[in-house]
N, C-alpha and C positions, 0 to 999 in steps of 0.2 A: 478363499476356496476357489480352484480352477476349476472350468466348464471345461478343458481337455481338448477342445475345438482342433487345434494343430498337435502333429507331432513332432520335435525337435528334433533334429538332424537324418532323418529319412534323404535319400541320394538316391538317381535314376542306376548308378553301378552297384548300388550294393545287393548282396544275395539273398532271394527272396525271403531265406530261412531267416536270415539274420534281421530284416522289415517287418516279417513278422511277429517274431517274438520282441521287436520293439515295441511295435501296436498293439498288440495283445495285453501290453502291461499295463501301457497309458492308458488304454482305454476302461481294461477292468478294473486300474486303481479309482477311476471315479466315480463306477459303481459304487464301490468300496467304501470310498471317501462320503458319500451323500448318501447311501440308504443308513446306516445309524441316526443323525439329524431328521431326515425323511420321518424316519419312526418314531423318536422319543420328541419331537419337537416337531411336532407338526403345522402348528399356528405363530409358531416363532417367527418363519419368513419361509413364504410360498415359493423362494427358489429351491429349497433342501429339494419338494418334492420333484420339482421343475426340471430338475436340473438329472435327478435321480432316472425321470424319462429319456432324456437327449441322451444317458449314460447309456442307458439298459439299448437305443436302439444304435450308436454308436457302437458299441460291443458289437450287435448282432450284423454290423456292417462290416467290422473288421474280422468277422468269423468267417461271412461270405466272400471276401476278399482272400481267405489262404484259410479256406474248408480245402482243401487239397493241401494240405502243409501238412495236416492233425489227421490224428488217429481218427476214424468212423465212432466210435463207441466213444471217447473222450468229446467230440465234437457235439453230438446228439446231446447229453451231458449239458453242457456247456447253455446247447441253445434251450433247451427245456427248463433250466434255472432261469433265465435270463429273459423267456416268454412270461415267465409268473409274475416275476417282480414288475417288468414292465408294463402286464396289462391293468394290477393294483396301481401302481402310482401314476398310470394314465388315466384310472378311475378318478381318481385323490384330485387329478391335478383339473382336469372337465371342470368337477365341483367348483374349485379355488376361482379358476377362470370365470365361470358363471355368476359367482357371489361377486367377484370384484367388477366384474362387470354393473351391476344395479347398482353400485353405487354414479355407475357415469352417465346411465341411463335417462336421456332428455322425460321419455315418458312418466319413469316412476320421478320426478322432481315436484315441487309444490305441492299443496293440499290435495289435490284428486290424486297424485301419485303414489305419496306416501301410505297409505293403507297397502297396499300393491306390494309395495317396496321391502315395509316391515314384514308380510305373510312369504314371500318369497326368498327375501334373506334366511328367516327361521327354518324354511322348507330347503333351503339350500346348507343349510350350516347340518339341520340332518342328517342331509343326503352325503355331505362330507364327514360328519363323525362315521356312518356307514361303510366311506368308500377308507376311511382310514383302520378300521378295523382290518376289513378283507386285507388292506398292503402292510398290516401288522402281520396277519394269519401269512402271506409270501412270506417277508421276512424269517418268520419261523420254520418254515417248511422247506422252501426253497436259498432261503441264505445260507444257511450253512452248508447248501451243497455248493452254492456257487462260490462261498470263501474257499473251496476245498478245489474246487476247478479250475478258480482263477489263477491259486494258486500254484498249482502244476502244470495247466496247461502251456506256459510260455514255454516249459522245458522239456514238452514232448512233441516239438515244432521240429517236421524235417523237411528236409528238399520237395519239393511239390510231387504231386503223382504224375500220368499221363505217359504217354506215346510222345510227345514233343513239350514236355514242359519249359516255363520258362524259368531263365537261369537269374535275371535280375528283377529286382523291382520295378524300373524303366520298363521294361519288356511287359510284364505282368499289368503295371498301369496304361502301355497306349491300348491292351485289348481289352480291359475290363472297361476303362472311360469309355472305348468308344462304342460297345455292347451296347451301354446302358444310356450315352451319348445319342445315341440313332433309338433306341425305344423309347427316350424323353420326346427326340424330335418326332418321329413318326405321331404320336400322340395327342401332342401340341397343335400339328398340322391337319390332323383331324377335325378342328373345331370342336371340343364335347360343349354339349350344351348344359344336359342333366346334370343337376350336383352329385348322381352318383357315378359320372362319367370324370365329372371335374375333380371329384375323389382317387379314382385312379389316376390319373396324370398327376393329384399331390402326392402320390405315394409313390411314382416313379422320378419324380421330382429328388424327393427324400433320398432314395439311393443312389441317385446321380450326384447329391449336396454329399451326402457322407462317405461316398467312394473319391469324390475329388478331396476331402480334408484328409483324406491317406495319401491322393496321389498327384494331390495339385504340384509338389514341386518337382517332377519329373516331367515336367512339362513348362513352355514358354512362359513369362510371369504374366499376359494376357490372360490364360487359364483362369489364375486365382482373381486376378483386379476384375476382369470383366464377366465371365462364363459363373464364375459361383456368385457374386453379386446375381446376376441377373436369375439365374436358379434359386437364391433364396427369395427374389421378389416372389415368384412364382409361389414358393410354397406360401408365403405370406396373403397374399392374392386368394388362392385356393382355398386356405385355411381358412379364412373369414366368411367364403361362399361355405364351408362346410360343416362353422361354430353354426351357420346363421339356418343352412337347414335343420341341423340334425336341435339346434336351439327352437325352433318353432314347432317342430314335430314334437318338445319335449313340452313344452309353453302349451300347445294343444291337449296334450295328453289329461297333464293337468288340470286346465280349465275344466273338463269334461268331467273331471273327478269332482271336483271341488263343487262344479255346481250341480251334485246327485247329491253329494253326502253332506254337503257346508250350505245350500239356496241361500240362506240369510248373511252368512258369510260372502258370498261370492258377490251378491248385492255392492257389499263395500268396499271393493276389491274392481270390482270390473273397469273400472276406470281404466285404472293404471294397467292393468293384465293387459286388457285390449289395445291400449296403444304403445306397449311394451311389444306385443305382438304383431303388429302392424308395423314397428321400428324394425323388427328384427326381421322378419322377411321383404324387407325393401332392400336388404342385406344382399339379398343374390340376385337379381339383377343389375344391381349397381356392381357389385364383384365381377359381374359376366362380361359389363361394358369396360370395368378397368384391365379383368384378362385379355378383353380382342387388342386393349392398348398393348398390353405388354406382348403378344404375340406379333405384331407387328415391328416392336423391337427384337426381340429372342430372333427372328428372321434376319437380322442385321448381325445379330452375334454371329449368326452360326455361319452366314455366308463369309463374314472374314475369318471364321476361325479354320486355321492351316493347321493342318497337326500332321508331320509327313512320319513321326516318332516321338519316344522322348528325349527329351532336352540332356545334355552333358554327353 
């Protein structure tokens, strides 16, 4: 099964119409492709759902890319299927991440961990039959509109809108990269400290990675080797400051619970919880110190990146 990452033969001359309704199709056949597995197989292999998410936010990249192509009323459509299912198997997928996680966990390992390890796995395998319910409930609600949109949408793709639109893909990709090019950087150059600051920079990150897998090759092959490399570090970087707070804030929660309603329970447990928890928030700090690395390089990218157009 394809993760859909590139699309094949996309060209800086060809007509936006015509890039569109390419991308539109590859993108939604892999929705397509992974929400059935997603849902009837859920514990079969944690890519179905995984993968099911890269899909549903790829799609909603390639709609922001030539939302000006598509009908207003078909677009809307489009993005409203495509929020359901993504925010269920983002649920699904947190869960997967978190249970596979305690297994690597230094803290819950040995005899003080394991009590910890076994109460968390259970509470986590819950939490995931839970979050596979709700991405069963999108499936049914929301799948069959977006079989029905995916469907048609490619073929109600026309010329862009606008007062000066653009005529090719080339054209259409040096403005959108470099929109979203300069709000990545502007960002980054900020310094954010807070993880909810470092959250927004991973989420401008994100559209900058999945606008360049539309339009990397309208541009020099430096774009692809070097600029999206070093933008996937970033989300990678980001993302671990962002498992590790919103993971401690959920690690707390817990705790709190557990030891009103369980005291004798939690007794056997605290071991491992507490230094489960104490692992996981040394998480963002060390992330904060690997971001200022990688921003010191990202400074390097950007000062040689020339883009005077696209390429051909």
């Amino acid at each position: 099964m394809a993760d859909g990452k590139w699309v094949a033969g996309l060209v800086p001359g060809m007509p936006v119409a015509e890039a569109a309704r390419a991308v539109l199709t590859a993108r939604f056949g892999v929705v397509r492709q992974y929400l059935p597995p997603a849902v009837e197989k859920p514990y079969h292999d944690p890519e179905y759902v995984h993968q099911l998410r890269v899909g549903t936010r790829r799609s909603a990249a390639a709609l922001r890319a030539f939302g000006d192509c598509l009908p207003r009323k078909a677009l809307r459509a489009a993005k409203h299927h495509l929020r359901a299912i993504r925010r269920a198997a983002g649920d699904a997928r947190d869960w997967d991440v978190f249970r596979l996680g305690l297994a690597k966990a230094k803290a819950l390992a040995g005899a003080d961990g394991r009590p910890a390890r076994d109460f968390l796995t259970g509470y986590a395998l819950g939490e995931r039959a839970a979050a596979q319910a709700r991405l069963v409930e999108a499936a049914a609600t929301a799948g069959p509109g977006f079989a029905e949109v995916s469907d048609g949408l490619p073929d109600l793709v026309r010329d862009p809108d606008g007062a000066n639109p653009p005529a090719t893909l080339g054209t259409l990709a040096a403005v959108q990269f470099g929109e979203l090019l300069r709000a990545f950087t502007a960002a980054a150059d900020a310094n954010p400290t807070d993880p909810a600051d470092l959250h927004q920079l991973r989420i401008l990150g994100k559209r900058l990675r999945y606008a360049l897998e539309i339009f990397a090759d309208c541009f020099p092959p430096r774009v692809k080797e070097v600029v999206y490399p070093a933008v996937e570090k970033a989300q990678e970087l980001l993302g671990e400051v962002q498992d590790a707070a919103v993971g401690w804030e959920r690690l707390s929660a817990l705790r709190d619970r557990v030891r009103l309603a369980a005291p004798a329970d939690w007794l056997r447990v605290e071991d491992g919880f507490e230094g489960l928890m104490r692992a996981v928030r040394e998480k963002v700090p060390a992330g904060r110190d690997a971001f200022q690395a990688w921003r010191k390089e990202w400074a390097k990218v950007v000062a040689g990146l020339k883009l005077d157009g696209p390429s051909g």
